[in-house]
C-alpha positions in Angstrom: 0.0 0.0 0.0 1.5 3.1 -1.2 2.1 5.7 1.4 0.1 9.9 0.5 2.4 12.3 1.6 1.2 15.9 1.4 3.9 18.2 0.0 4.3 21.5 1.1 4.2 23.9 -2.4 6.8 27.2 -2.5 7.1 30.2 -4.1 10.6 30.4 -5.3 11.9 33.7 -6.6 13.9 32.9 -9.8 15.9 35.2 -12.7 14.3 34.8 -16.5 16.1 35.9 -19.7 13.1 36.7 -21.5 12.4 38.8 -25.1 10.0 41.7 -25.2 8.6 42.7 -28.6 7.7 46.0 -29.5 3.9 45.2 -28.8 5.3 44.4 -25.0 4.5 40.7 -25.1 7.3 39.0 -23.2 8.2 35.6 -23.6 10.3 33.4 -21.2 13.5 32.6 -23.1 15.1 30.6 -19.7 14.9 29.9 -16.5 18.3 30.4 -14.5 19.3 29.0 -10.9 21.0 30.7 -7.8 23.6 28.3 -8.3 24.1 30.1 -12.2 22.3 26.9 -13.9 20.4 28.1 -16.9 17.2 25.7 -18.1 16.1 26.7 -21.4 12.3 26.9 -22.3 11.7 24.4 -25.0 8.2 25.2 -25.4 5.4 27.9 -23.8 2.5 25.7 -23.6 -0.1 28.5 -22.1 0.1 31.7 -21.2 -3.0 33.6 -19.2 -4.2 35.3 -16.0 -3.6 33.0 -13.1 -3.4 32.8 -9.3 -1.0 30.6 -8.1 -1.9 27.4 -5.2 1.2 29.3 -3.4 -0.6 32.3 -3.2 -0.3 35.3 -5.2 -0.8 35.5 -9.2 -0.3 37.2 -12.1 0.6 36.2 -15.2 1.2 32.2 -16.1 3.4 31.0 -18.5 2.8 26.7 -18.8 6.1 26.1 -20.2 8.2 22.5 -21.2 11.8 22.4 -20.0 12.9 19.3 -21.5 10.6 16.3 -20.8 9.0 18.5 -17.3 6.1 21.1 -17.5 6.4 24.0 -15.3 4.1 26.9 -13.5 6.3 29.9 -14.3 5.0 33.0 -12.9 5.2 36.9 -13.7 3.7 39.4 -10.9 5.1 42.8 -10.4 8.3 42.5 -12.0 9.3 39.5 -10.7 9.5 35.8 -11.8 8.8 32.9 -9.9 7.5 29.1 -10.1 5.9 26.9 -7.5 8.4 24.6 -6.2 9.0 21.9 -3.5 12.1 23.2 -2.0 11.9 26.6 -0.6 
């Protein structure tokens, strides 16, 4: 019998290299670490108004890095994604 265990969500603050047309739209080029690791967004799978289950909101950006899907989050300036380790 497999074991539930529930898994406390984070919001972790993260740095984006990201391009801004001329119309303003800004799309999430990649994802980079506090350690300096860079993650490169393969694909932007949705992007729309959204609050986040860590609290908080703004803009989401469903992305693919590699095979895994990510919440990536834009509110007030800043980037962040919900994450397991704080």
């Amino acid at each position: 019998m497999q074991e539930f265990v529930d898994r406390q969500l984070y919001k972790r603050y993260v740095s984006v290299i990201a391009h801004c047309d001329r119309e303003g739209k800004v799309m999430p080029l990649v994802i980079e670490w506090e350690n300096q690791k860079k993650y490169r967004i393969d694909r932007i799978l949705e992007i729309r108004p959204a609050a986040s289950q860590v609290g908080g909101g703004g803009i989401l950006y469903r992305v693919r890095i590699g095979s895994q899907e990510r919440r990536l989050f834009y509110e007030n300036y800043r980037w962040f994604i919900e994450s397991y380790t704080p």
